[in-house]
N, C-alpha and C positions, 0 to 999 in steps of 0.2 A: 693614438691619434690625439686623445684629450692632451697628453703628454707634450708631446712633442711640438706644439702650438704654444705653451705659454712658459714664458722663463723661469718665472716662481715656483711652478709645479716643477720644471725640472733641476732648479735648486732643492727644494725641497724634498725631493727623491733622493737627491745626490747628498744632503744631508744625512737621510732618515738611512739610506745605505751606510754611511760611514758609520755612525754612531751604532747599527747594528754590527756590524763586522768588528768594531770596537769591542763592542760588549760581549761578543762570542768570541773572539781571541785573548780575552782577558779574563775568561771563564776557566777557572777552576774546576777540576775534575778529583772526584774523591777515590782516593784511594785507598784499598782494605789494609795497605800494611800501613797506614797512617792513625789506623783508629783503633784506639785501644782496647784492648780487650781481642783484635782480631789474629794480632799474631798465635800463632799456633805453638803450642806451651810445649818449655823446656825438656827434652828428655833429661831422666836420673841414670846416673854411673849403675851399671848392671842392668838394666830394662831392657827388656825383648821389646822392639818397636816394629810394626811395619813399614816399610818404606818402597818409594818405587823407585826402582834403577834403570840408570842408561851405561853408555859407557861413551867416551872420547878419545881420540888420539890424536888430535890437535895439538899443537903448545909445548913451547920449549922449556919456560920456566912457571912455574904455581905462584898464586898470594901470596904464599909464604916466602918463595925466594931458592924454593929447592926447585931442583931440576925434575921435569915429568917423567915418571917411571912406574914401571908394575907394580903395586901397592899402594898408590896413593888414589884417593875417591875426594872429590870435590862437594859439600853438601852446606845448606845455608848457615849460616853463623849464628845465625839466632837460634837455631836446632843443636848443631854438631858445629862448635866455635873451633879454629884451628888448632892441630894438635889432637885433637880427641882420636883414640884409638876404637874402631868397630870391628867385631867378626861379622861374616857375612854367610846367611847359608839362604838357601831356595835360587841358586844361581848353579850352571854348569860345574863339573868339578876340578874343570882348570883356574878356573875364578873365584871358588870359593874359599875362603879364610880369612885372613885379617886384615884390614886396610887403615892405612894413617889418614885423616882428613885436614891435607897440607892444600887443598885451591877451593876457592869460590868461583861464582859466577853470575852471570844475568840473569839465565834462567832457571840455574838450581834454587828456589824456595822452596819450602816448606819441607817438607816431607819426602823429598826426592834427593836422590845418591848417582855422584858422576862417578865412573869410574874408567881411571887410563887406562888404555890399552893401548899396544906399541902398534900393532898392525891396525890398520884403517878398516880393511875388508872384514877383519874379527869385530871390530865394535860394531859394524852395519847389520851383522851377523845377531850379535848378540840382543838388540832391539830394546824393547823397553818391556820391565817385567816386576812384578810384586816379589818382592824378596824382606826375611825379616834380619834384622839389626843387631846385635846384642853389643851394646855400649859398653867397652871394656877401660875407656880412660875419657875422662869429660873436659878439653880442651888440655896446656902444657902443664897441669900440675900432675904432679906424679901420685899425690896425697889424693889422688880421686880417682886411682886406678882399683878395681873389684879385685879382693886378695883369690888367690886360685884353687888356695887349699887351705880350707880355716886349720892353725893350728892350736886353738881352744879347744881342748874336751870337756864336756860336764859331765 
C-alpha cells in the first residue's frame, strides 16, 4: 500500500531491484578446479591408483580424433593426459585389461575413468564401480612407458 501511493518509493524499489539483480548476475562463483593447490595430483607411470569407473557408448569420434571403439577409456587430462596407456583390473572379465586414454569430457574429472562400450544395454549394465588403475604409459611419450621385464641383473 505504502508502495504503490508514492512515485519515489516506487523508483526507488525499481532502482534498488536493478542494482540488486546486477550485483547477483555479475557474481562470481568459486570454483575448486580454479584454485590452486585443489587439483587432484598427477599420477606417476607404474602406480596402482584407485579410480571410479563408468562406461559410454555414445560418440562417433574421441578428443583425440580417433574413432570410438573397445579399448579406449575417456579420463581427465590433468590425471591420465591423452595417450596415456592404463591396465584395468576390479572390473568384469570381458572388460578387463588395457585401455588407451584417447577422449575427455565434461563430466570425467578427477579421478574417474569412462569407458566405451559398443552396446548401450552393456554400459547401463555395467554402472558405476571402484576399480584400480595400473598406469602403464603417461600420455604420447613412449620414454614414459613402465619396462615389462627388467633386463638388469645385479
Amino acid at each position: 500500500m505504502l508502495l504503490s501511493r508514492s512515485l519515489r518509493r516506487k523508483l526507488l524499489a525499481t532502482v534498488l531491484g536493478s542494482v540488486g539483480f546486477l550485483l547477483l548476475y555479475e557474481a562470481t562463483v568459486m570454483d575448486s578446479r580454479g584454485v590452486p593447490g585443489a587439483q587432484p595430483p598427477a599420477v606417476a607411470t607404474g602406480s596402482r591408483v584407485q579410480f571410479i569407473a563408468t562406461a559410454y557408448c555414445k560418440g562417433q569420434t574421441t578428443a583425440s580424433g580417433v574413432a570410438a571403439q573397445n579399448g579406449v577409456a575417456a579420463a581427465d587430462p590433468q590425471m591420465l593426459p591423452e595417450g596415456s596407456v592404463v591396465r584395468l583390473e576390479g572390473v568384469p572379465e570381458r572388460h578387463r585389461g588395457i585401455y588407451t586414454v584417447l577422449d575427455t569430457g565434461p563430466k570425467v574429472v578427477g579421478r574417474h575413468l569412462d569407458l566405451y562400450i559398443w552396446s548401450c544395454n552393456e554400459a547401463l549394465t555395467f554402472g558405476r564401480r571402484a576399480v584400480t588403475v595400473t598406469v602403464l604409459r603417461l600420455g604420447w611419450k613412449p620414454n614414459d612407458a613402465v619396462p615389462a621385464v627388467s633386463l638388469r641383473q645385479d
